[in-house]
VOKE-436610 format. One record per atom (N, C-alpha, C): residue number from 1; residue in three letters; atom name; x, y, z. Coordinates in nm, 2 decimals, always signed. Layout:
BEGIN
<site k="NUM" r="ALA" a="CA" px="X" py="Y" pz="Z"/>
...
***
This chain:
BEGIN
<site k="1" r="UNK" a="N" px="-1.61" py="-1.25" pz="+0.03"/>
<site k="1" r="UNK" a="CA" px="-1.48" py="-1.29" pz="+0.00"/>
<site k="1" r="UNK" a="C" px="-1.38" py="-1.17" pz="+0.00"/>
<site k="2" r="UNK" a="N" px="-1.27" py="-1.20" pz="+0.09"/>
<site k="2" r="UNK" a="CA" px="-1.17" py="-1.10" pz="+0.12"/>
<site k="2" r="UNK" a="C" px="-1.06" py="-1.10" pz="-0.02"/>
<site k="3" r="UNK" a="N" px="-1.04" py="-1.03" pz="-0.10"/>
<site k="3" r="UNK" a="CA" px="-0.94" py="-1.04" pz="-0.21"/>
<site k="3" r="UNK" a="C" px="-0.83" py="-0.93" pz="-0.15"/>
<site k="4" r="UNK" a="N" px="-0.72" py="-1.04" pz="-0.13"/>
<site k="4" r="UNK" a="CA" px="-0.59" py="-1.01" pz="-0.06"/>
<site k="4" r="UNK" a="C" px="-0.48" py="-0.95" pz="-0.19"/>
<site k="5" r="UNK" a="N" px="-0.40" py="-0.90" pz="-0.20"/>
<site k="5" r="UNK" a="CA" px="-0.32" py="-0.80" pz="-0.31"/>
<site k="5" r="UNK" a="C" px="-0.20" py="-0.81" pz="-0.21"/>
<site k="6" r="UNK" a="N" px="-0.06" py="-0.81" pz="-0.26"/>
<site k="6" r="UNK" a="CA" px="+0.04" py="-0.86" pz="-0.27"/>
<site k="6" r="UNK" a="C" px="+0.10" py="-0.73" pz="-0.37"/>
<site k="7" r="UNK" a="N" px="+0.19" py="-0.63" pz="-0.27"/>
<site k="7" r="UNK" a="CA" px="+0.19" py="-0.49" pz="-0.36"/>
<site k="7" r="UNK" a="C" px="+0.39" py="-0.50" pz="-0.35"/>
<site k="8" r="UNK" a="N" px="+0.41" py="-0.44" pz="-0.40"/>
<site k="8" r="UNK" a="CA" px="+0.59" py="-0.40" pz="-0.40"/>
<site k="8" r="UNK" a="C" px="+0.57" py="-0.28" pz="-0.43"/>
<site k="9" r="UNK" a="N" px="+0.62" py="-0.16" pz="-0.33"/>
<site k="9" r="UNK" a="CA" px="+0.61" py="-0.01" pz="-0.39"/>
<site k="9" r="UNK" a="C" px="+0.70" py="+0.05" pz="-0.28"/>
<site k="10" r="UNK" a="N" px="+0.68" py="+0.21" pz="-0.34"/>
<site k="10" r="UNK" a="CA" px="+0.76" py="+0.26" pz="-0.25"/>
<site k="10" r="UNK" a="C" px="+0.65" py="+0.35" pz="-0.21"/>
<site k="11" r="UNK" a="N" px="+0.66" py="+0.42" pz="-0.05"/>
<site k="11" r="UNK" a="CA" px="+0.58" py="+0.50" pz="+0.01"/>
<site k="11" r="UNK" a="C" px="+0.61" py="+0.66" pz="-0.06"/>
<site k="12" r="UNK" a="N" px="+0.53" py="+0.72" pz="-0.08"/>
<site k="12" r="UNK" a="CA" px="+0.54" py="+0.84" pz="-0.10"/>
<site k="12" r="UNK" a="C" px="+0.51" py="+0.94" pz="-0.09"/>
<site k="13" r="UNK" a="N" px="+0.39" py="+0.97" pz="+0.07"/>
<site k="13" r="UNK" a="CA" px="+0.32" py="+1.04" pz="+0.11"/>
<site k="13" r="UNK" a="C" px="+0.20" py="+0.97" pz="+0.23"/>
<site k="14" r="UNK" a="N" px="+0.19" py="+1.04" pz="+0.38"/>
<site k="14" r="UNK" a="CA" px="+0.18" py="+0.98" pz="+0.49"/>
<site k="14" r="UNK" a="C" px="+0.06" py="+1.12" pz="+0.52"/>
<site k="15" r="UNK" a="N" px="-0.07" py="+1.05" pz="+0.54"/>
<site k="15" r="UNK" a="CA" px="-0.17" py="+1.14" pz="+0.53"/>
<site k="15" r="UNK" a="C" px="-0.20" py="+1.13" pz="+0.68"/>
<site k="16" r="UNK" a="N" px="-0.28" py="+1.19" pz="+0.74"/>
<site k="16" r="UNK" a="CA" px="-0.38" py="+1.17" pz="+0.86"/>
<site k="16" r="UNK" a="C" px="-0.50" py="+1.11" pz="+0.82"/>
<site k="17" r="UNK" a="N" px="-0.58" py="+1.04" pz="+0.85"/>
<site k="17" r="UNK" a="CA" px="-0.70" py="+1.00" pz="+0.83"/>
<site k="17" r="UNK" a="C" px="-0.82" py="+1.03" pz="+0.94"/>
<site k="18" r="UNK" a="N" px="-0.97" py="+1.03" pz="+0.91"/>
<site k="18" r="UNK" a="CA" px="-1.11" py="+1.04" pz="+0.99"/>
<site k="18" r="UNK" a="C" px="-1.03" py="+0.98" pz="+1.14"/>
<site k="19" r="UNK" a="N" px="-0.97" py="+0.89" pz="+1.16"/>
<site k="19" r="UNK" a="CA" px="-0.95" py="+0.79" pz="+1.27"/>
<site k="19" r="UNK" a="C" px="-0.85" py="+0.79" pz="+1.33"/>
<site k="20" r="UNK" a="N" px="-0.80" py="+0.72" pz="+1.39"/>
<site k="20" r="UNK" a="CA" px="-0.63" py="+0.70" pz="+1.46"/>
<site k="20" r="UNK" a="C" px="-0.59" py="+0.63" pz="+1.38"/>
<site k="21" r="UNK" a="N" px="-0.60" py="+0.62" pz="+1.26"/>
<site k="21" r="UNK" a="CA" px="-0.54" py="+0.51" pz="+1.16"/>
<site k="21" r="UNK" a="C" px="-0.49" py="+0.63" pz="+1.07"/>
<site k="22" r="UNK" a="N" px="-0.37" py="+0.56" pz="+0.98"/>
<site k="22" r="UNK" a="CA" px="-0.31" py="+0.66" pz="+0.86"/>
<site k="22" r="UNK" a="C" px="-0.31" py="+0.61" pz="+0.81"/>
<site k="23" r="UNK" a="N" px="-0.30" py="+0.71" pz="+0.68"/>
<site k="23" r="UNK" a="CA" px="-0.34" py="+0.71" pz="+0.53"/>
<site k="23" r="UNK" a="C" px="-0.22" py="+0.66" pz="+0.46"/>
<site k="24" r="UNK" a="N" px="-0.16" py="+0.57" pz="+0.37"/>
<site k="24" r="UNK" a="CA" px="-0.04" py="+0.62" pz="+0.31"/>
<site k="24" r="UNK" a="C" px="-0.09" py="+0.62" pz="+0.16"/>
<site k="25" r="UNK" a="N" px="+0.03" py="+0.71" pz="+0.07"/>
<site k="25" r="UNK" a="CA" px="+0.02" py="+0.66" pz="-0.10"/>
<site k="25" r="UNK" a="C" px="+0.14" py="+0.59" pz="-0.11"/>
<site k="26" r="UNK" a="N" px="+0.09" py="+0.51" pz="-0.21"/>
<site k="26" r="UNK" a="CA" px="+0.26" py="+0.43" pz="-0.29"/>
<site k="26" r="UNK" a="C" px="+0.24" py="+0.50" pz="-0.44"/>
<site k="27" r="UNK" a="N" px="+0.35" py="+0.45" pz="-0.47"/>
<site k="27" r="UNK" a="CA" px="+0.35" py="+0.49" pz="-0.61"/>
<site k="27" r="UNK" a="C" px="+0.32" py="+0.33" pz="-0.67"/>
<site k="28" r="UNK" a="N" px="+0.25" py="+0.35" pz="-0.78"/>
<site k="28" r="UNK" a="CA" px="+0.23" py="+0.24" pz="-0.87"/>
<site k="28" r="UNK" a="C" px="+0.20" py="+0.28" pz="-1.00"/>
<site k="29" r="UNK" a="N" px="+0.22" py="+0.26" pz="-1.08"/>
<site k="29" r="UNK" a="CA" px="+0.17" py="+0.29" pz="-1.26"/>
<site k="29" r="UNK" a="C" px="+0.17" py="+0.12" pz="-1.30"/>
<site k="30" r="UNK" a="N" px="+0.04" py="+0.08" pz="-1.31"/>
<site k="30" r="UNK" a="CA" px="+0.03" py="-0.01" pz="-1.36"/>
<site k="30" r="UNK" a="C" px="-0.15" py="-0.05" pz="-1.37"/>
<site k="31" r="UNK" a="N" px="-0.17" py="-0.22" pz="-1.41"/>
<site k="31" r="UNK" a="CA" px="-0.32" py="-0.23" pz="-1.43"/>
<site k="31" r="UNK" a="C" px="-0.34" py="-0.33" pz="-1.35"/>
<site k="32" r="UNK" a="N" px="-0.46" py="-0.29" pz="-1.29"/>
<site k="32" r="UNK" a="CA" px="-0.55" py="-0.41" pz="-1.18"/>
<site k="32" r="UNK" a="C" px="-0.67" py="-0.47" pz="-1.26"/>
<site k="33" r="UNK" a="N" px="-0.66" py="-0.58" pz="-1.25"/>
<site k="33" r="UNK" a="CA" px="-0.84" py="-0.60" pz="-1.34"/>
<site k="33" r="UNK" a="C" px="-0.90" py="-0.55" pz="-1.39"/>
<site k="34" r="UNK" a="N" px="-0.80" py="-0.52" pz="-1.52"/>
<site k="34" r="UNK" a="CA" px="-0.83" py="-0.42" pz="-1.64"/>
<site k="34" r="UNK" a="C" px="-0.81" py="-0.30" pz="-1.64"/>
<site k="35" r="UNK" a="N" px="-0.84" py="-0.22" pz="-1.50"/>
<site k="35" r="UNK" a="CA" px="-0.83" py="-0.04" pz="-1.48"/>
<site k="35" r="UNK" a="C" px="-0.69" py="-0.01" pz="-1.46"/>
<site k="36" r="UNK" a="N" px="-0.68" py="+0.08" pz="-1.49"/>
<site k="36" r="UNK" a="CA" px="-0.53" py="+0.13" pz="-1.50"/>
<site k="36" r="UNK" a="C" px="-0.54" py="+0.22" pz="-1.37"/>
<site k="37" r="UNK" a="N" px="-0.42" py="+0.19" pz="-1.27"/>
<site k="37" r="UNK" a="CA" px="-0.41" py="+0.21" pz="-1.11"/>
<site k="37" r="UNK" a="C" px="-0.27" py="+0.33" pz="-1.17"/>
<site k="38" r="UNK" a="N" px="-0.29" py="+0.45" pz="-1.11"/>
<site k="38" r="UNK" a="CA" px="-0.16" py="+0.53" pz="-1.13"/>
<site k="38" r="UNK" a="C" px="-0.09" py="+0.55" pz="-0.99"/>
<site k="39" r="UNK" a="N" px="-0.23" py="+0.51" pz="-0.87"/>
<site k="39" r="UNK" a="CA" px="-0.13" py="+0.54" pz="-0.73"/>
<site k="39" r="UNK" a="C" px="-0.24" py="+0.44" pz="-0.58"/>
<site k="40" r="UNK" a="N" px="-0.13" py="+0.41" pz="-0.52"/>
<site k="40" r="UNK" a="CA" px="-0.24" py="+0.32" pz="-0.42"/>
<site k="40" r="UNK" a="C" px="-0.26" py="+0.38" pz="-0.31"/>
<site k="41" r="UNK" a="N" px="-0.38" py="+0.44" pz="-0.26"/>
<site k="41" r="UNK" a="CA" px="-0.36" py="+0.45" pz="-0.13"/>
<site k="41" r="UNK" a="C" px="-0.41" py="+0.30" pz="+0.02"/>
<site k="42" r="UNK" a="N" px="-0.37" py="+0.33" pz="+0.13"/>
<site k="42" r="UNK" a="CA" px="-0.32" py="+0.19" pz="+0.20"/>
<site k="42" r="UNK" a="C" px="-0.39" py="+0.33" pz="+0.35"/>
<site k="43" r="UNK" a="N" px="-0.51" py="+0.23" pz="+0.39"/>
<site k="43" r="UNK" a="CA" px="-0.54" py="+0.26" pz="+0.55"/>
<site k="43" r="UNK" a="C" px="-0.47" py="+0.18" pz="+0.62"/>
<site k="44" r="UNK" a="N" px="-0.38" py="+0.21" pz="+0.74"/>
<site k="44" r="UNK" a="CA" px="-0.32" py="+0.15" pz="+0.81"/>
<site k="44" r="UNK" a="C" px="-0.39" py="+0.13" pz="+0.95"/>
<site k="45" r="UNK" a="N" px="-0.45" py="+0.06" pz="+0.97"/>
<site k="45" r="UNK" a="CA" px="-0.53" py="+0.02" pz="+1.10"/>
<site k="45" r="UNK" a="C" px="-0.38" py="-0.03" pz="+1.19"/>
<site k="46" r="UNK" a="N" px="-0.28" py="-0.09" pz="+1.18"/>
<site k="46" r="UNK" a="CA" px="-0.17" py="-0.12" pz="+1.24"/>
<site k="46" r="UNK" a="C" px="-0.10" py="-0.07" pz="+1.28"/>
<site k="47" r="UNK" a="N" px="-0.14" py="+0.08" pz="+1.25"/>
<site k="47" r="UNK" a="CA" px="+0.00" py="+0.19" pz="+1.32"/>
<site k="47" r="UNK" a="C" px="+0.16" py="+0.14" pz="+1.28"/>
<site k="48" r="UNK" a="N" px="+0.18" py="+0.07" pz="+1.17"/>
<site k="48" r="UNK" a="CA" px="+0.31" py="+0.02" pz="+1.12"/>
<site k="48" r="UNK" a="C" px="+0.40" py="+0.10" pz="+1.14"/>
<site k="49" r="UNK" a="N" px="+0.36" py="+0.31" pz="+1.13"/>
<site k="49" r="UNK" a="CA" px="+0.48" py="+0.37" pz="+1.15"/>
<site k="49" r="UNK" a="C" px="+0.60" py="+0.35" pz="+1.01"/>
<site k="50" r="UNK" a="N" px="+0.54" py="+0.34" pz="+0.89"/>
<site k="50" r="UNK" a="CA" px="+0.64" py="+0.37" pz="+0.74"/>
<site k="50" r="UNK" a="C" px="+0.65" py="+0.47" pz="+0.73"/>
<site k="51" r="UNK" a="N" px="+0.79" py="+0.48" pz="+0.63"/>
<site k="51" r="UNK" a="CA" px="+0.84" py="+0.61" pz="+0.64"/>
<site k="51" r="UNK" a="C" px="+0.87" py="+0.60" pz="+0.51"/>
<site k="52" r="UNK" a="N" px="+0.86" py="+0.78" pz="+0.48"/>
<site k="52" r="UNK" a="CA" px="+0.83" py="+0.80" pz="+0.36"/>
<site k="52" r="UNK" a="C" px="+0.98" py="+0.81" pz="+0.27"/>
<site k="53" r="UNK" a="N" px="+0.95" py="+0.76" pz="+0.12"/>
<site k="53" r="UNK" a="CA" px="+1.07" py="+0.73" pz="+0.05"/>
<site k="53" r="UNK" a="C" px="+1.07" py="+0.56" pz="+0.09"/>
<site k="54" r="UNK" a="N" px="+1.08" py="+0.46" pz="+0.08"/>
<site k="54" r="UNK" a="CA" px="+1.14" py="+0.35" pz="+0.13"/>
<site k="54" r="UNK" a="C" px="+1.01" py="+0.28" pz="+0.10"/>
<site k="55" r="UNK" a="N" px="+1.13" py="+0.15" pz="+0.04"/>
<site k="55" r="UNK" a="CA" px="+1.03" py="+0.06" pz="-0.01"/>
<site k="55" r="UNK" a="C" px="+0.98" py="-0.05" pz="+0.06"/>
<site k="56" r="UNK" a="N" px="+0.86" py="-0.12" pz="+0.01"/>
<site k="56" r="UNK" a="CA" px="+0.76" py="-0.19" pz="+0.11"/>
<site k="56" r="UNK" a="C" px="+0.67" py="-0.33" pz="+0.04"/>
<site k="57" r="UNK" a="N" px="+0.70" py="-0.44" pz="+0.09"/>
<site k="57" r="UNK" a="CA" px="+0.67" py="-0.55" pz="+0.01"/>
<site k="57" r="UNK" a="C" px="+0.54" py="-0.58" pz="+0.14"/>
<site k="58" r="UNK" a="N" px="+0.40" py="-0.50" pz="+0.04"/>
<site k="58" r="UNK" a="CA" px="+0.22" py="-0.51" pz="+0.16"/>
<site k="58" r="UNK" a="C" px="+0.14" py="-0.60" pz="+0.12"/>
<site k="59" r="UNK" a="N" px="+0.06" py="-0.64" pz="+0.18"/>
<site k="59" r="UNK" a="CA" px="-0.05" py="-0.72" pz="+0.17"/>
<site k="59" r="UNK" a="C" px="-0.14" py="-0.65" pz="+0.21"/>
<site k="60" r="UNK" a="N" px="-0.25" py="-0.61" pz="+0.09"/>
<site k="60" r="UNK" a="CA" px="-0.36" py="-0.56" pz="+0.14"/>
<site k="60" r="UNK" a="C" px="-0.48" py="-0.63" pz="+0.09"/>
<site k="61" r="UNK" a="N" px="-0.59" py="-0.54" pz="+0.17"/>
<site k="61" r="UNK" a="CA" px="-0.71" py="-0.59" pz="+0.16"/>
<site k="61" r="UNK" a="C" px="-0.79" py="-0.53" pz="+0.04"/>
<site k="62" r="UNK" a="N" px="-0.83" py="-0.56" pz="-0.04"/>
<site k="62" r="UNK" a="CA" px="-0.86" py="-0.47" pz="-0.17"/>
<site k="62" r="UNK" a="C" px="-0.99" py="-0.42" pz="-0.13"/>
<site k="63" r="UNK" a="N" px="-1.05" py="-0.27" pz="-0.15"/>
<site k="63" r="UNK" a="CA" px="-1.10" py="-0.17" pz="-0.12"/>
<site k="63" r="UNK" a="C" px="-1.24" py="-0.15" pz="-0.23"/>
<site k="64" r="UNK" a="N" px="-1.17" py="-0.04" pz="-0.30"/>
<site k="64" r="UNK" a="CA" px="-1.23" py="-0.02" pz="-0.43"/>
<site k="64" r="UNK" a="C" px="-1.10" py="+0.05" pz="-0.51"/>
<site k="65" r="UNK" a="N" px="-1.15" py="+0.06" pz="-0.62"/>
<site k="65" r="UNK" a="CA" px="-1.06" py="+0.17" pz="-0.72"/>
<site k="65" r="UNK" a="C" px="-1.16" py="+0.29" pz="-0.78"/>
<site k="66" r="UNK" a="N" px="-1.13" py="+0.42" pz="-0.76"/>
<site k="66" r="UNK" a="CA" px="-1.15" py="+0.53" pz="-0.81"/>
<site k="66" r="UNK" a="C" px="-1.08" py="+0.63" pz="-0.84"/>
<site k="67" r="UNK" a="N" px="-1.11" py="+0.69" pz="-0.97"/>
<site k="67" r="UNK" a="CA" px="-1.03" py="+0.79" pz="-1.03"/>
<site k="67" r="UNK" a="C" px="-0.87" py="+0.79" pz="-1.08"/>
<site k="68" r="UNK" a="N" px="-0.84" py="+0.64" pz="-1.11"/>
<site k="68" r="UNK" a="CA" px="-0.75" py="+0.54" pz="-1.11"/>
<site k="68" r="UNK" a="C" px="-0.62" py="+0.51" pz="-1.01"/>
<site k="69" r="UNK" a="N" px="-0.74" py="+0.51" pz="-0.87"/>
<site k="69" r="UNK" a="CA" px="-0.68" py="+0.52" pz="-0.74"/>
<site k="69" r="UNK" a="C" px="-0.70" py="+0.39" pz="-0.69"/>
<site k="70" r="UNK" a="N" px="-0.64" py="+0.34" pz="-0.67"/>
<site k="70" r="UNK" a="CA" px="-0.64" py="+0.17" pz="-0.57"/>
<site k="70" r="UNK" a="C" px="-0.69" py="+0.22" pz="-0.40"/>
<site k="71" r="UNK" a="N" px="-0.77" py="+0.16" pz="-0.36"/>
<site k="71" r="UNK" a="CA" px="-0.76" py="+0.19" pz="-0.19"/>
<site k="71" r="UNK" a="C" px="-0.80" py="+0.03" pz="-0.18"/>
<site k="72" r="UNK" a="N" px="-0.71" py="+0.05" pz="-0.08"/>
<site k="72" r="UNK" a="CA" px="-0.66" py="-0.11" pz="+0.03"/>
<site k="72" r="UNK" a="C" px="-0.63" py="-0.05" pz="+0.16"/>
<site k="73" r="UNK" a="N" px="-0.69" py="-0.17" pz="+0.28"/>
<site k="73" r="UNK" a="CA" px="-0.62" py="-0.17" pz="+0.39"/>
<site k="73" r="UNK" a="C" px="-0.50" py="-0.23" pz="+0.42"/>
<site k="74" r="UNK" a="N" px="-0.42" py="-0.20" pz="+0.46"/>
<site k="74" r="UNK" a="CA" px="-0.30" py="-0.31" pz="+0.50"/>
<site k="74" r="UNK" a="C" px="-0.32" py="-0.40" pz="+0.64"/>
<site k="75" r="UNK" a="N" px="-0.28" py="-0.54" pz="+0.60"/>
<site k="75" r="UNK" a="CA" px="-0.31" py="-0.65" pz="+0.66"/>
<site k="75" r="UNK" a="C" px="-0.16" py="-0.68" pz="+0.71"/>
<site k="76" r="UNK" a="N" px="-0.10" py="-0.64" pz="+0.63"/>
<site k="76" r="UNK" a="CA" px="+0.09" py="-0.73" pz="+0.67"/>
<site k="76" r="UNK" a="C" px="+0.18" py="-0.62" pz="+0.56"/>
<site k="77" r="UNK" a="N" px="+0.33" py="-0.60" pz="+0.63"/>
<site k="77" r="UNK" a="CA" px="+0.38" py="-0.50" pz="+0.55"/>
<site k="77" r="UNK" a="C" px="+0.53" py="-0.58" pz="+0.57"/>
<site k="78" r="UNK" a="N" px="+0.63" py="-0.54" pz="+0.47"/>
<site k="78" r="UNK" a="CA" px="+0.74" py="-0.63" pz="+0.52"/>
<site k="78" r="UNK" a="C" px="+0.85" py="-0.47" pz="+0.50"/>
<site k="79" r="UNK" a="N" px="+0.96" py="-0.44" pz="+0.51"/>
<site k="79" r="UNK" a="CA" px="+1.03" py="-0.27" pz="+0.49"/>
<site k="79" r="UNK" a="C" px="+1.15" py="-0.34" pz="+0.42"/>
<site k="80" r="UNK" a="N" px="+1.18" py="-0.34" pz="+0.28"/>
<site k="80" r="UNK" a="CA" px="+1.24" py="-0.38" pz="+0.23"/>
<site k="80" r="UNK" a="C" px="+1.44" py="-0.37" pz="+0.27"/>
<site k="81" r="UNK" a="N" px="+1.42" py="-0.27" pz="+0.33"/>
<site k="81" r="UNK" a="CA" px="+1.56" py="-0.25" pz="+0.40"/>
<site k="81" r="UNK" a="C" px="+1.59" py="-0.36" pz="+0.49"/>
<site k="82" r="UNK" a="N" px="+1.52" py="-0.43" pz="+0.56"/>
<site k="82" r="UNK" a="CA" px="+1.56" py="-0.57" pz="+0.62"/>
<site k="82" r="UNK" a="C" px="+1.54" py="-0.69" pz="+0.53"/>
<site k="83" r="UNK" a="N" px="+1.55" py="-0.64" pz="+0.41"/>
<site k="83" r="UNK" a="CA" px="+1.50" py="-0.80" pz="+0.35"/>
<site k="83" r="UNK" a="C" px="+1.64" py="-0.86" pz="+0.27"/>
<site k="84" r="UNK" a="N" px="+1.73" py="-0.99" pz="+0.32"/>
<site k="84" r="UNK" a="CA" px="+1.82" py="-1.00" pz="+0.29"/>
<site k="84" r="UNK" a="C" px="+1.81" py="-1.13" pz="+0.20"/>
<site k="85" r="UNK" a="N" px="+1.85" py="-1.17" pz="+0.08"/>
<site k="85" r="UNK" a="CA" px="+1.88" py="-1.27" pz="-0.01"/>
<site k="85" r="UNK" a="C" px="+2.02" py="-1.26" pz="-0.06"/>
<site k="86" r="UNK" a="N" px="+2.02" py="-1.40" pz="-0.03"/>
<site k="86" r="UNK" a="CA" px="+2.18" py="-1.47" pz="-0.04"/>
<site k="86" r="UNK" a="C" px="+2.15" py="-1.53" pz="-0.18"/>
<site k="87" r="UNK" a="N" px="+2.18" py="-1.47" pz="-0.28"/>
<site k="87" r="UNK" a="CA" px="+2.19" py="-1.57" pz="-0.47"/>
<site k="87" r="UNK" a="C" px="+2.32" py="-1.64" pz="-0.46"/>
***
């Protein structure tokens, strides 16, 4: 069973990774099923091309958590700068 995550954050650091895929961190301070997550990192198998500073409404794939580190792949990313609501 694939357990999908639904993140709102902002990018904060754009790593190289083992692969042609990149690494990113978000920032997060908060709790995932019980453990306290202080930062997410996100493999980008999509070459999405985020940029750092700027916020990001992701769907990821949940990974593991270690050392109160979230790791997820990203599945779908939305760049909050195009996201417009009319209230």
């Amino acid at each position: 069973m694939i357990r999908e995550i639904i993140i709102l954050s902002r990018c904060v650091k754009r790593l190289k990774g083992n692969s042609a895929a990149l690494n990113y961190e978000f920032h997060f301070k908060g709790v995932y099923r019980g453990e306290k997550i202080k930062k997410i990192m996100v493999l980008d198998k999509l070459s999405a091309g985020m940029s750092i500073d700027h916020e990001y409404l992701l769907k990821i794939k949940f990974i593991t958590i270690s050392g109160n580190i979230l790791y997820g792949e990203l599945l779908e990313y939305k760049n909050l700068d195009n996201v417009y609501v009319d209230l």
